[in-house]
N, C-alpha and C positions, 0 to 999 in steps of 0.2 A: 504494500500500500504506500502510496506516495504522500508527504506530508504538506498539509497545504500552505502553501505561502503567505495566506495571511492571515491563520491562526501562529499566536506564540503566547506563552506563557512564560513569565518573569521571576523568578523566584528572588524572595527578599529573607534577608534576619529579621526577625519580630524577638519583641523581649516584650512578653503582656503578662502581667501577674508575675513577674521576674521567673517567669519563665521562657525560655528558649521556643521559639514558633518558626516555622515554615511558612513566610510568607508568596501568596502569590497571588502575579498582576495580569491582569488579559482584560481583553475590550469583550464585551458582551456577548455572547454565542453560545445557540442553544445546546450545540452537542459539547462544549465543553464544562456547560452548569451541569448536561445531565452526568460527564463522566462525572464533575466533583461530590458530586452526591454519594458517590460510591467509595468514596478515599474513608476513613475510620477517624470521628473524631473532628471531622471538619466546621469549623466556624466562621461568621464574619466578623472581621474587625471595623466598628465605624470611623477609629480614630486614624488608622492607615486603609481606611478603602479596602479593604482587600480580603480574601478567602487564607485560610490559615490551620494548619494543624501542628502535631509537635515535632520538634528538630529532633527527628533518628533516622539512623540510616535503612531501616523497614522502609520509612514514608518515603524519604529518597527515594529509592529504587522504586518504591510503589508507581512513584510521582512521574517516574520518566517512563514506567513499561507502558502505566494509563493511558499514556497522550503518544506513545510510539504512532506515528504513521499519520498523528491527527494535527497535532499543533508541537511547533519546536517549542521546546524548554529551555530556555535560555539561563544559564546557571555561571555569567559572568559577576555580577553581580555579590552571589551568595558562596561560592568557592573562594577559598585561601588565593590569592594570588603570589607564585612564590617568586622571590626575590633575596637572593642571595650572591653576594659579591666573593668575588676571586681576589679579595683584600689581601698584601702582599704587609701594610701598614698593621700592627698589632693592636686591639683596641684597648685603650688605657683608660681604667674605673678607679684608678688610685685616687683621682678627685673626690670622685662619689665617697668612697670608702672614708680617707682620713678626713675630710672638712668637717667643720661643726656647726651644728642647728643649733636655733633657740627650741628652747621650749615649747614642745604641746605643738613643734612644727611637723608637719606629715612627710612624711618623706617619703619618694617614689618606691613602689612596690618594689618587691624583687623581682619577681617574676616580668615585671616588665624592663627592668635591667637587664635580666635573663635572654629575653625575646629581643632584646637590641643585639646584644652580644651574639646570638646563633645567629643572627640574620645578617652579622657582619656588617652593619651600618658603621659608617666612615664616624669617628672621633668626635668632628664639629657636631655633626649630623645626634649623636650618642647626645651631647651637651647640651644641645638645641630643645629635646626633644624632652629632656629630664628635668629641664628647667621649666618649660610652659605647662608641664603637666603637675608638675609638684606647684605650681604658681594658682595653676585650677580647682585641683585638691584642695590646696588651702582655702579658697574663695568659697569653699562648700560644707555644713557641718554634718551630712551624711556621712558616716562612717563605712556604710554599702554603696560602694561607687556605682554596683548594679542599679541602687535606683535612679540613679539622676539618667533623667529624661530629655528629649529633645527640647522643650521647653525651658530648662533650666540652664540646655548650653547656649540655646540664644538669647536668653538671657546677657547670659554672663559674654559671651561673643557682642551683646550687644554697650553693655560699661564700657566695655575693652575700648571699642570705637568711640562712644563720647568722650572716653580722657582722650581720646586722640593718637591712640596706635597705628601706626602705619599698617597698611593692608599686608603684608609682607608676613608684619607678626603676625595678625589675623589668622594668614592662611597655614604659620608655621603651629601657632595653637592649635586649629583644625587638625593640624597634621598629630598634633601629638596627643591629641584625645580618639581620635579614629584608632590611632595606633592599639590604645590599650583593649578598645573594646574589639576593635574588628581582629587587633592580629594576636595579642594576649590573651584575650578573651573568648578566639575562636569563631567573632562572630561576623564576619565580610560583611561592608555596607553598613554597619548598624545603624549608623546616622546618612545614611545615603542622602534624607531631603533637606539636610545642613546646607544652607546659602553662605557661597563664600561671596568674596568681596571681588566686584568685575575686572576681570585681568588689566590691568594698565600697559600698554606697550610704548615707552619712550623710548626714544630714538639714542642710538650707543652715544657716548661723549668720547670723543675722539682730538687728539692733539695732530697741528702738522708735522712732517719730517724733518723739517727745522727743529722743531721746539723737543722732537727726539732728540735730534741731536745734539742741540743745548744741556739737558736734562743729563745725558751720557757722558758729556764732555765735564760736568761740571759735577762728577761725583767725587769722593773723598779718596777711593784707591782702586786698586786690580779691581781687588775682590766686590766692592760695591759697583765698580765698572761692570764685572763679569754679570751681576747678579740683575741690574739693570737691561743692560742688552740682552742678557737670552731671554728678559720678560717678553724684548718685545722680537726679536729675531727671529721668535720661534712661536708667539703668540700664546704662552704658557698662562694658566691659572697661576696664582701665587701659591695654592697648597702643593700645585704641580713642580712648579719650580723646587720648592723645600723637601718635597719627596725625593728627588732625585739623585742616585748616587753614580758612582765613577763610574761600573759599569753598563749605566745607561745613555752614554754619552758613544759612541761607534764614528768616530774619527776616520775609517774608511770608505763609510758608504755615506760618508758627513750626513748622519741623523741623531737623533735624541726618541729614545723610548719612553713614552708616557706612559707608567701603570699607574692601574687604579684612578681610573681620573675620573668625572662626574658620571654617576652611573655606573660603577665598575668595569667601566671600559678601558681600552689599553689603546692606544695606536702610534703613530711614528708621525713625527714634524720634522722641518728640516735644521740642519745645523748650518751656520755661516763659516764659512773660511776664516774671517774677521773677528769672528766671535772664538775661535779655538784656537787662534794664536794668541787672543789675551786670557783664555783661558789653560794654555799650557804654560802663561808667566805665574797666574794664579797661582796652579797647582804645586811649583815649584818652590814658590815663596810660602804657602797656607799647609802643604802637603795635608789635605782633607785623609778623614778615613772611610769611615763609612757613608755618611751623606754628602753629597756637591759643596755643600755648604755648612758650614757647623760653627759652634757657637764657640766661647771661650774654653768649655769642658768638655767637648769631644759631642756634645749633645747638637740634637737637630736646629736648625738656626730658628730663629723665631719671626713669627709671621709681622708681630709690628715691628723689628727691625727693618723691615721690607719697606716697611708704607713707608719709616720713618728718612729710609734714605734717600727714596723717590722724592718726599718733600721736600728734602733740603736740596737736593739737586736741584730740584726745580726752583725753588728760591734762589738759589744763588745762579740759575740761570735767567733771571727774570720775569718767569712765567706766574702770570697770577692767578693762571686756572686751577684749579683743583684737583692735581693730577693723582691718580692713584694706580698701582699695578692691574689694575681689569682695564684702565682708559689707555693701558698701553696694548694691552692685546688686544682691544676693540681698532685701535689706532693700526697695528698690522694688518687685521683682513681690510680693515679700509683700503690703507696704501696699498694691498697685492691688489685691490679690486681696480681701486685706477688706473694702476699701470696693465691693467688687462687680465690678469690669470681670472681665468675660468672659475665660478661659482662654485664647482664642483670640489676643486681642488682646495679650494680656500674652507670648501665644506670638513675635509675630513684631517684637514690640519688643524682645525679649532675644536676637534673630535662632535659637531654637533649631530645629532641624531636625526635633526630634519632640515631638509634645504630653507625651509621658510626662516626658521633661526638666521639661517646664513644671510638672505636674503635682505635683512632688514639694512644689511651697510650698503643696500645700492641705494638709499636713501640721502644718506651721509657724503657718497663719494662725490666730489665738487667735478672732478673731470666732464661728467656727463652737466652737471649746469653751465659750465663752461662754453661748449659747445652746442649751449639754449639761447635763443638772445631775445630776452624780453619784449612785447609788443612796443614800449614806448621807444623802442629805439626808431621806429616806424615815427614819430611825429617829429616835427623840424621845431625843436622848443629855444633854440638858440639865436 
């Protein structure tokens, strides 16, 4: 039997009577009311709309043999989605562990430490996530985080925005309360009709090649030389650049190995000629061991050394923008985009996932206005 195309059925998490439910969603039709009548236990929910029975793996299979051949089951929604990184970076809880709470402070479950750590989430990402939820926790004096309901997280989503949170946090709280119920908790979607805050897309901030090279020329040594240029040489992330150790540098086929970079992805950018001759004075003088770049005690260099040397460079080169290590990698696909290289290429040197990412610096690239000439030049105003 063939299934028909415009039957489907939605399957959702339900938590009603803090119990676990099988929700699901379809548009009206009489042969799939009459199959639901046959499921064990079936009810309506008026406050989700929806048909519903209890979350086991009986009703599961029930659920999908019922509607074989009649209406797809669409079970994106309601299934674990899994997500696990080929992290190379070790993930460090020594924060979690030694710091000290005040009193009568809640502090992040374990289990949700737990479920960070197998799932191999990147460090920031661990910190980010520990802090907005332990930040939530507290705003709440339910001791059963089971019961706090949709109502009480837009609630509380909705303070966050009056004091004036950037959407940004918004959407990183969202991220970190979905986390405990949907992936600690077992339960995909739970807050599925949680409204985030409408994606904003500004346009990148990008400096010119001048003002690179002002920024480069006017840094304090090799090594803040070094650490500058291959920001922008190579169009690195900042955590990308600090991850990086000697043998990800290949001087023969002049590339640099990106692991673990956003997304757990890995790919290859290229190295400068320029950039490895002041990086072979570097190595000579700093002789690094383990990471490219490292701090006083052999440890990994730190992230606001980064910003801190971009600043001064740029001050003492004059620059009054605001420059920071993303506005130099934004500032590389731009220049490869003017001087011509293919979209493509610039795609997977930036490691982004979708051309449209890429896409946004033909916005920015001045070449192509250049080459526009406004209607007024059309009138004789002289």
């Amino acid at each position: 039997m063939i299934t028909q195309r415009n039957k489907s059925i939605t399957l959702k998490n339900l938590l009603i009577n803090e119990q676990k439910q099988i929700g699901m969603q379809f548009q009206s039709d009489k042969v799939i009311h009459a199959l639901l009548k046959e499921l064990p236990d079936i009810k309506w929910s008026k406050e989700f709309s929806m048909a519903y029975v209890p979350n086991n793996k009986s009703n599961i299979k029930l659920i999908f043999s019922k509607f074989k051949g009649v209406a797809w089951v669409n079970g994106n929604s309601f299934f674990t989605k899994k997500r696990v990184f080929n992290q190379n970076e070790p993930i460090d809880v020594k924060w979690f562990r030694n710091r000290k709470v005040e009193p009568n402070y809640k502090v992040c479950p374990e289990e949700y430490l737990l479920k960070l750590e197998l799932k191999r989430y990147a460090n920031n990402t661990v910190k980010t996530y520990v802090n907005c939820f332990e930040k939530f926790i507290n705003a709440h004096e339910e001791t059963e985080y089971m019961r706090i309901d949709e109502r009480e997280i837009r609630t509380y989503l909705q303070k966050l925005i009056q004091k004036g949170y950037s959407d940004s946090y918004i959407n990183q709280m969202i991220n970190s309360i979905k986390f405990y119920y949907e992936l600690v908790k077992g339960m995909p979607n739970r807050f599925y009709s949680i409204e985030r805050p409408r994606k904003k897309e500004p346009l990148p901030k990008v400096i010119s090649l001048e003002e690179v090279g002002g920024i480069i020329l006017n840094t304090n040594n090799i090594k803040h030389k070094c650490i500058v240029s291959l920001l922008y040489s190579a169009g690195l992330r900042r955590s990308e650049l600090l991850n990086l150790k000697m043998q990800d540098i290949d001087s023969k086929r002049m590339t640099i190995l990106v692991k673990n970079s956003k997304g757990g992805k890995d790919r290859m950018t290229m190295l400068s000629e320029n950039v490895l001759k002041d990086l072979r004075i570097y190595y000579k003088k700093w002789k690094p061991e383990k990471y490219l770049f490292e701090g006083k005690k052999g440890n990994q260099y730190s992230a606001s050394s980064v910003l801190k040397i971009i600043k001064n460079a740029a001050k003492k080169a004059g620059i009054k923008k605001n420059v920071s290590p993303h506005i130099l990698r934004h500032s590389f696909a731009t220049h490869l985009l003017e001087n011509g290289t293919d979209l493509r290429y610039i795609q997977s040197l930036m490691g982004h996932s979708s051309s449209k990412t890429t896409e946004i610096y033909t916005q920015v690239a001045t070449n192509y206005l250049k080459n526009i000439k406004s209607p007024i030049e059309l009138l004789n105003l002289t």
